[in-house]
N, C-alpha and C positions, 0 to 999 in steps of 0.2 A: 416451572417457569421462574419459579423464585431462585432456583438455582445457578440460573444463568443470568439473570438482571442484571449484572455487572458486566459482563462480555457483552451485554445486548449495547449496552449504555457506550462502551467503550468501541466496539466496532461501529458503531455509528459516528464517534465523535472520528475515528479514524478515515472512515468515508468522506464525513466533512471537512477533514485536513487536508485530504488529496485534492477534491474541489477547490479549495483555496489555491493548494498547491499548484496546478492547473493555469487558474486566474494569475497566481504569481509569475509563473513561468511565461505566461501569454502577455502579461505585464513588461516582463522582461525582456521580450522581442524572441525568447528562444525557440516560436513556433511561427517566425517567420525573418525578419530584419536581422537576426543574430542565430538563424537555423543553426549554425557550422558548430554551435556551441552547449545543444542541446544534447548530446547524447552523454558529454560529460557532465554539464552542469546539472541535469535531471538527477542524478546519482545522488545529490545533497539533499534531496527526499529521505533518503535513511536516517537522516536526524532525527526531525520531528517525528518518523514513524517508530523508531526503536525507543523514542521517548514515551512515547505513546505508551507500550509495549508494558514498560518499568513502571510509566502511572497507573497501567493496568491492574497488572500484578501485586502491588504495595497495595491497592484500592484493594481489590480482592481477598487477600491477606490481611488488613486491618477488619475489612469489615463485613466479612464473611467465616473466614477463621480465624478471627479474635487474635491475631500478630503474631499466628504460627503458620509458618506453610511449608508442604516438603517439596520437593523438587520434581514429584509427580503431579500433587496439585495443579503449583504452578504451571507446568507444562499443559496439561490439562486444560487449563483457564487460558494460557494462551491459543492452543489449540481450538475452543470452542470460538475466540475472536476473530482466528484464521479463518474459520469457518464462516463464519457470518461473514466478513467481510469478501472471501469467493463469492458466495451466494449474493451476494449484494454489488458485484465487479461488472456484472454486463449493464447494468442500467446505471451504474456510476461512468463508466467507459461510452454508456451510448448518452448523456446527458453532456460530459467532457468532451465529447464530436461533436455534437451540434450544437449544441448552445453556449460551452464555453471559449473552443477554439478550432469554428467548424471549415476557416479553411488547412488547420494544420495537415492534412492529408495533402491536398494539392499541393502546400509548399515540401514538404519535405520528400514527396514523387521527387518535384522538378531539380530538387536539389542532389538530388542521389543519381537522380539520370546527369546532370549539369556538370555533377564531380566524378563521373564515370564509373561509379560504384556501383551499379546497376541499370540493367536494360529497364525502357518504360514498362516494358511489359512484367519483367520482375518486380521492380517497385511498386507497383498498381496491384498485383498480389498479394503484397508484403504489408504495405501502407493501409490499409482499409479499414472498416467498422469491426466486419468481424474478424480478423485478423489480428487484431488487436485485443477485440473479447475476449479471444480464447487464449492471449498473451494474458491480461489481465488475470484471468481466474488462475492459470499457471503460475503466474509471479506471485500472488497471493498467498497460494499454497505453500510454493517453495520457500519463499521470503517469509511468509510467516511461523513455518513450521521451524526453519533455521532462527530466527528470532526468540521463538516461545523456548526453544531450546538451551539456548545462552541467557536469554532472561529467566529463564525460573531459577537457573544456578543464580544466579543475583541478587533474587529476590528471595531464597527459600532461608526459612527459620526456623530452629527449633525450639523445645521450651526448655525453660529457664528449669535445671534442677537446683532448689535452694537446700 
């Protein structure tokens, strides 16, 4: 356990950024008043999340392997964050439907049928709880394993020959 307590610590903090993120976006109106701008503007979640990523990995590297890390580690430690935060994407995804922006389903159906991008009966398949879940845990993986990837090149160090 002690080996992962750094992943544990940081895929949580990652979870809770999303949450916020969420609230910000729901703040924003882009899950309802300003829909037409959510599919772009959501994408500026990559910041805070590949920050994340970098705070992880320096974390992990300072103070776990003493301010050396290879590129396997690294990758590694990001990997195990991906991982927890999948495993942790249905109940972060079913708390962001109901309770932080529980009609963003009905608006962005009505807006996808509205702008002719979809039949109701396609959007009501697309749009939903678990349809989304299973987006969720996907994107986690993909995003995060593509992430861990570029970030361990980043963050990897080796020792100092004096």
């Amino acid at each position: 356990m002690k080996n992962i307590k750094i992943e544990i610590k940081w895929a949580l903090i990652f979870v809770g950024m999303m949450m916020v993120w969420m609230v910000f976006e729901k703040a924003m109106g882009w899950h309802d008043d300003k829909i037409a701008d959510h599919a772009t503007m959501t994408n500026l979640v990559a910041i805070p999340s590949i920050a994340i990523y970098v705070f992880a990995l320096l974390d992990k590297r300072k103070n776990f392997y003493h301010g050396v890390i290879s590129y396997y580690q690294g990758f590694m430690s990001g990997l195990g964050i991906t991982l927890i935060v999948a495993i942790l994407s249905p109940l972060s995804q079913y708390i962001i439907s109901e309770f932080i922006t529980p009609d963003y389903f009905t608006n962005i159906i009505n807006y996808a049928v509205d702008q002719g991008e979809m039949t109701r009966e396609d959007a009501e398949s697309y749009f939903n709880l678990k349809s989304y879940i299973i987006q969720s845990v996907a994107g986690a993986l993909i995003m995060g394993i593509a992430t861990s990837a570029v970030v361990a090149v980043l963050v990897k160090k080796k020792v100092k020959v004096d």
